[in-house]
TORDREN-356076 format. One record per atom (N, C-alpha, C): residue number from 0; residue in one letter; atom name; x negated, y negated, z. Coordinates in nm, 3 decimals. Atoms other than C-alpha are relative to their C-alpha. Last residue first. Layout:
% TORDREN-356076
     k   r    a         u         v         w
   NUM   a   CA         X         Y         Z
...
% end
This chain:
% TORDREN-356076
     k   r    a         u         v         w
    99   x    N     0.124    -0.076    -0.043
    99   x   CA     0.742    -2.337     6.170
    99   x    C    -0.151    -0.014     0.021
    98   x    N     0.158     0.022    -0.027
    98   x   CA     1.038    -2.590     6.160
    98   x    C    -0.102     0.110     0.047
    97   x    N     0.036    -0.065     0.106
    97   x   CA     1.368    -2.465     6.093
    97   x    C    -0.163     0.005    -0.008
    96   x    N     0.063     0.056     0.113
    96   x   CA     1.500    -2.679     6.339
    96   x    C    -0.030     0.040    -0.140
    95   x    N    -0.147     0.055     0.027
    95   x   CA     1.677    -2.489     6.572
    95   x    C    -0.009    -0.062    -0.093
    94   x    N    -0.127    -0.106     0.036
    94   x   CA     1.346    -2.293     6.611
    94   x    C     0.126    -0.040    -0.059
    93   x    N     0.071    -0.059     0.101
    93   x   CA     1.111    -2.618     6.625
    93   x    C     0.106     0.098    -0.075
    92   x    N     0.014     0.050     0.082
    92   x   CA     1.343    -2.737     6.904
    92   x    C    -0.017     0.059    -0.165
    91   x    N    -0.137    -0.074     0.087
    91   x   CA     1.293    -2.384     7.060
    91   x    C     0.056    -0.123    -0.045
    90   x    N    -0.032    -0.123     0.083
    90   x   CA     0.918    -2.421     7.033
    90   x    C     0.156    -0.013    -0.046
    89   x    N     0.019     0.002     0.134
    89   x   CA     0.921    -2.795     7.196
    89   x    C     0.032     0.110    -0.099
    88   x    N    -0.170     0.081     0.013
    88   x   CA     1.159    -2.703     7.482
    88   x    C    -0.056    -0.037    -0.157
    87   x    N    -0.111    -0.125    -0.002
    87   x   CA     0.873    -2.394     7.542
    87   x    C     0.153    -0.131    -0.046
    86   x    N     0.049    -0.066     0.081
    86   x   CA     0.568    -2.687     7.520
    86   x    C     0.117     0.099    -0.050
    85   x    N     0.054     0.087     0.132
    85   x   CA     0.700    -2.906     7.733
    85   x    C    -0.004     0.091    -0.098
    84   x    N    -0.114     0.065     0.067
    84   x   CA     0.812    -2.660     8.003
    84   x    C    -0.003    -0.081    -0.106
    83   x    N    -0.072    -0.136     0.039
    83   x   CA     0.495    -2.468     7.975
    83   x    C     0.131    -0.055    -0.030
    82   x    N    -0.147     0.049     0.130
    82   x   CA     0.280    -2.809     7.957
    82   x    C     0.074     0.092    -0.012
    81   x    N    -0.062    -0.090     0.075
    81   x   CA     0.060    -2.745     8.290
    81   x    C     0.087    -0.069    -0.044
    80   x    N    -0.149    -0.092    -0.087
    80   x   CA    -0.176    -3.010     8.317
    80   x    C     0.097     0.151     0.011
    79   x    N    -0.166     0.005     0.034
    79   x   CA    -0.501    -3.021     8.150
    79   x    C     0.076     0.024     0.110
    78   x    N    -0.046    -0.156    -0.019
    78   x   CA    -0.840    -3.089     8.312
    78   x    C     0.204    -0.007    -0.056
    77   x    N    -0.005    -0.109    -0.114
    77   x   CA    -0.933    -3.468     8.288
    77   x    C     0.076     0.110    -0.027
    76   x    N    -0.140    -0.105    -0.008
    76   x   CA    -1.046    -3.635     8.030
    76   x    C    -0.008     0.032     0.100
    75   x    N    -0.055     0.055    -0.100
    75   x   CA    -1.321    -3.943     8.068
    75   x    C     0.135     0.104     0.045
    74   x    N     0.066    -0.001    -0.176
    74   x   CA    -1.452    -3.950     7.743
    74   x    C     0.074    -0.030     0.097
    73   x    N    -0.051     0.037    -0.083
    73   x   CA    -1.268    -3.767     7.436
    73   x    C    -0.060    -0.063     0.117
    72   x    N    -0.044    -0.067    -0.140
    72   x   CA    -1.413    -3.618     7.164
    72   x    C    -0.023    -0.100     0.077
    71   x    N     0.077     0.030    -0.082
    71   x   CA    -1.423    -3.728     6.822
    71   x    C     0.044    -0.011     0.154
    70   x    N     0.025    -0.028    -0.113
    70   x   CA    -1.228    -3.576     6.544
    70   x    C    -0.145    -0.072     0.073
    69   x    N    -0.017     0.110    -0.096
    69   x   CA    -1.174    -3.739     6.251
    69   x    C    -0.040    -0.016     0.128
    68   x    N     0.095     0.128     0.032
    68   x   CA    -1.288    -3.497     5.988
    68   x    C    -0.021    -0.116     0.132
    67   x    N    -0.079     0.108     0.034
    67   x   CA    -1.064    -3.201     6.113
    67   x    C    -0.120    -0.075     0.064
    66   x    N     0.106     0.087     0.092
    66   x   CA    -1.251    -2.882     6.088
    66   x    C     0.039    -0.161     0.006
    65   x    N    -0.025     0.011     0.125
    65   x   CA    -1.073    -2.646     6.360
    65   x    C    -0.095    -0.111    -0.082
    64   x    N     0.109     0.014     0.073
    64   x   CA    -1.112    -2.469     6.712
    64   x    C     0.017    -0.061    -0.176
    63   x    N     0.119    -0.135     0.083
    63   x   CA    -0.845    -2.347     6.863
    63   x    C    -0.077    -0.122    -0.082
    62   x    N     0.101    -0.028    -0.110
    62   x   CA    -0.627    -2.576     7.141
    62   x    C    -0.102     0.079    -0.070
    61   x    N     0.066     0.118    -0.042
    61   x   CA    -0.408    -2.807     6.897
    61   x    C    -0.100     0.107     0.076
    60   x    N     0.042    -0.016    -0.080
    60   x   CA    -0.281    -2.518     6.659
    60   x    C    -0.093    -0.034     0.102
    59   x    N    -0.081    -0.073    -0.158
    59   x   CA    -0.126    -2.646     6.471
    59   x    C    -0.003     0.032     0.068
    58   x    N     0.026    -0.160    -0.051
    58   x   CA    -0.331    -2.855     6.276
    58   x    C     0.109     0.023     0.095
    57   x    N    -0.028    -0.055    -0.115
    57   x   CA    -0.176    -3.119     6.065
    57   x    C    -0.081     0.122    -0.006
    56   x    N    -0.078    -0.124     0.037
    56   x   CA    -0.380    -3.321     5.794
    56   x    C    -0.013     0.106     0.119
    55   x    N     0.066    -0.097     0.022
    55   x   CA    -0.458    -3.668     5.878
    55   x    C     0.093     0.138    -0.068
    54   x    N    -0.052    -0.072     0.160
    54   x   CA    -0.316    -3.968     5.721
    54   x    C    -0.135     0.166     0.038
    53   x    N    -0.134    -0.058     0.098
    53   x   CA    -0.195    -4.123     6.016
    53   x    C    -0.024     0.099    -0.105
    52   x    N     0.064     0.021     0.095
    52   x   CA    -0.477    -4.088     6.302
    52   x    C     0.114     0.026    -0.114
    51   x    N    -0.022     0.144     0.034
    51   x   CA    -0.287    -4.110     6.641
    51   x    C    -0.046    -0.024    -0.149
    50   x    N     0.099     0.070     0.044
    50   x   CA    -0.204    -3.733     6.627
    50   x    C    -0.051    -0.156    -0.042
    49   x    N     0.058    -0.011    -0.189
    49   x   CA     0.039    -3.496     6.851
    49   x    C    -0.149    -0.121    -0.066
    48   x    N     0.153    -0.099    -0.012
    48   x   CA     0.150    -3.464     6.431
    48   x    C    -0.057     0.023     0.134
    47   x    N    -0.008    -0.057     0.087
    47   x   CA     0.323    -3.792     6.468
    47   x    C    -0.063     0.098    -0.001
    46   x    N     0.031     0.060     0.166
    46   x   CA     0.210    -3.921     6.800
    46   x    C     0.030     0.073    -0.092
    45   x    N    -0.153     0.063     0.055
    45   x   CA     0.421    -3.793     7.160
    45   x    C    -0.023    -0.067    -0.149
    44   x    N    -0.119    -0.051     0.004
    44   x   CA     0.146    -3.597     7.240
    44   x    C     0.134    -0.037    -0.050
    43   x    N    -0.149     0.045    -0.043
    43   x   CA    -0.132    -3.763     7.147
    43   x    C     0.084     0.066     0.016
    42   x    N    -0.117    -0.033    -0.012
    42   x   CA    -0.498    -3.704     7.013
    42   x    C     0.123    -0.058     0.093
    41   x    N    -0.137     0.056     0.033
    41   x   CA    -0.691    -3.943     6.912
    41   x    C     0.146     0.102    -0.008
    40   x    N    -0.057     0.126    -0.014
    40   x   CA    -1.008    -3.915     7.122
    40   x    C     0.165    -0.044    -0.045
    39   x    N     0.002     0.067     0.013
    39   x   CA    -0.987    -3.530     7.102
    39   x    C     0.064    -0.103     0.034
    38   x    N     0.119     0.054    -0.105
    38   x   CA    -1.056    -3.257     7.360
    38   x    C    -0.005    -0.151    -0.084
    37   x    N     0.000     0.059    -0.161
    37   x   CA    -0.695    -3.156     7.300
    37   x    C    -0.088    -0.045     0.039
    36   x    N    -0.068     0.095    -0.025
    36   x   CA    -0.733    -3.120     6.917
    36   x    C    -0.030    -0.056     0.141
    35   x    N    -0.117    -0.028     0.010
    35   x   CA    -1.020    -2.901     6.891
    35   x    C     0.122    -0.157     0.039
    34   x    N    -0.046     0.107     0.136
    34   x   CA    -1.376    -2.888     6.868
    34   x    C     0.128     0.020    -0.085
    33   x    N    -0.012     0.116    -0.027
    33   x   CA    -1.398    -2.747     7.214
    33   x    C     0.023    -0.098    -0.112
    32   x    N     0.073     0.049     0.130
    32   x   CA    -1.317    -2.380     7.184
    32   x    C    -0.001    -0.224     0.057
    31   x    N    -0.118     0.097     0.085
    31   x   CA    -1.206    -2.256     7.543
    31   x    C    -0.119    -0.022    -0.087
    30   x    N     0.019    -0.109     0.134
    30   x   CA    -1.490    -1.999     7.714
    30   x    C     0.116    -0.118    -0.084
    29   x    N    -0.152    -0.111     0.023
    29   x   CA    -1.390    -2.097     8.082
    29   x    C    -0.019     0.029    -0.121
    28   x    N    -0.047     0.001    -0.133
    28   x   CA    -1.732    -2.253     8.216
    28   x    C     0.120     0.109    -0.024
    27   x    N     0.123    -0.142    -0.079
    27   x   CA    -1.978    -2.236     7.929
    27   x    C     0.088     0.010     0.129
    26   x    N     0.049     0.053    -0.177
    26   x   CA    -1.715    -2.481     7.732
    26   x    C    -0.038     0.161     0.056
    25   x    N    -0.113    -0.027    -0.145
    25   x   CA    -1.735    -2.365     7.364
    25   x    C    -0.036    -0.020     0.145
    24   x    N     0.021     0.054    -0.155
    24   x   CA    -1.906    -2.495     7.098
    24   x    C     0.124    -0.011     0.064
    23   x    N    -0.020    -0.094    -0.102
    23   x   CA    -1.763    -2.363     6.740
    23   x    C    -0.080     0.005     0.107
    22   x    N    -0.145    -0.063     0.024
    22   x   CA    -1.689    -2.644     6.540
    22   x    C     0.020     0.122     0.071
    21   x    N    -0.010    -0.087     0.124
    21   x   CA    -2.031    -2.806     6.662
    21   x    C     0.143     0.048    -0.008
    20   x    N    -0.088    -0.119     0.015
    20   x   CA    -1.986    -3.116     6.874
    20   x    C     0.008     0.093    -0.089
    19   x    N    -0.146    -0.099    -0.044
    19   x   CA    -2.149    -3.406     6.798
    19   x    C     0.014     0.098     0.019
    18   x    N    -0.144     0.076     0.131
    18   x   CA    -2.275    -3.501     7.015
    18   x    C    -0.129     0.034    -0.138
    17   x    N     0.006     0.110     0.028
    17   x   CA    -2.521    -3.234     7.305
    17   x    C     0.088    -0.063    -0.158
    16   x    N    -0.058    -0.020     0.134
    16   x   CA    -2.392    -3.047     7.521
    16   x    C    -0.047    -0.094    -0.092
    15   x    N     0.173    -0.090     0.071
    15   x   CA    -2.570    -3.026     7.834
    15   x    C     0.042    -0.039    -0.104
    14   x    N     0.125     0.120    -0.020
    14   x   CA    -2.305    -3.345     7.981
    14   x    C    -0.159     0.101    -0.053
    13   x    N     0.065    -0.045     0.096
    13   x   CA    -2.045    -3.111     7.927
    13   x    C    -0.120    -0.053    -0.056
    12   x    N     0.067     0.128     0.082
    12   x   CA    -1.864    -3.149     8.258
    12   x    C    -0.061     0.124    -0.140
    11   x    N     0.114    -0.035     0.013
    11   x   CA    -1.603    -2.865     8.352
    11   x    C    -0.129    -0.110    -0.049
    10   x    N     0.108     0.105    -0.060
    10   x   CA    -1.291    -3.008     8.403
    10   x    C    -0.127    -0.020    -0.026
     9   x    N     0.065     0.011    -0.159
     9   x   CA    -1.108    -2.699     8.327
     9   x    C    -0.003    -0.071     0.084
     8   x    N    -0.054    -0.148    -0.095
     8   x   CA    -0.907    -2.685     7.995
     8   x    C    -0.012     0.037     0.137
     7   x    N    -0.099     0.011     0.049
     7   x   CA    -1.016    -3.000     7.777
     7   x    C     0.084     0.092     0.141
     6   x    N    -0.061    -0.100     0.035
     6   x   CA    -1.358    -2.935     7.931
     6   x    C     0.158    -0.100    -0.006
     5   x    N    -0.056    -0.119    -0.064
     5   x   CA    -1.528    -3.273     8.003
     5   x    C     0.077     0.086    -0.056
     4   x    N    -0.085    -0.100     0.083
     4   x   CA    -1.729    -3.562     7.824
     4   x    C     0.020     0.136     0.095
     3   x    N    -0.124    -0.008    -0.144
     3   x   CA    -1.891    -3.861     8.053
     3   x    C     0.094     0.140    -0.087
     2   x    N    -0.191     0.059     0.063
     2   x   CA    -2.148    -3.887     7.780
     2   x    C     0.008     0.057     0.098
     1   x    N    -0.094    -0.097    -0.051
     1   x   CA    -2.561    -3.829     7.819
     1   x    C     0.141    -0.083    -0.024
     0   x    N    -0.091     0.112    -0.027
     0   x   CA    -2.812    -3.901     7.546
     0   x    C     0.113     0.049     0.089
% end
């Protein structure tokens, strides 16, 4: 069955791959984990958690590989941006915060 599904990280199509997604399938192009936040449908940046789904349970680590029930990957992504500023104003937030 083919899907419009692309690397989180690259671009890379994934159109060999076939749904769902094992927890550890990784894009054959740059090696990234794919059953991860960023390749999902409901992720968000600006959503509770980076997560449209309310009553999940946080990962933190949006780009590794994890178990979360909900997940279903993304059609139509395109290749990340760079988030360094994003990401570095978030941390020291976090820091001032207390938040780990």
């Amino acid at each position: 069955m083919a899907h419009d599904i692309c690397c989180w990280q690259c671009g890379a199509s994934l159109a060999d791959l076939t749904l769902p997604l094992g927890r550890l399938d990784r894009c054959k192009a740059c090696g990234v984990d794919l059953h991860c936040c960023r390749l999902c449908a409901l992720y968000e940046r600006s959503a509770y958690q980076q997560c449209r789904e309310p009553t999940v349970e946080e990962v933190r680590d949006k780009q590794r590989a994890n178990f979360c029930d909900y997940f279903k990957p993304a059609a139509g992504l395109k290749a990340a941006q760079d988030t360094g500023a994003a990401d570095a104003a978030r941390a020291a937030l976090e820091q001032l915060f207390g938040k780990s």
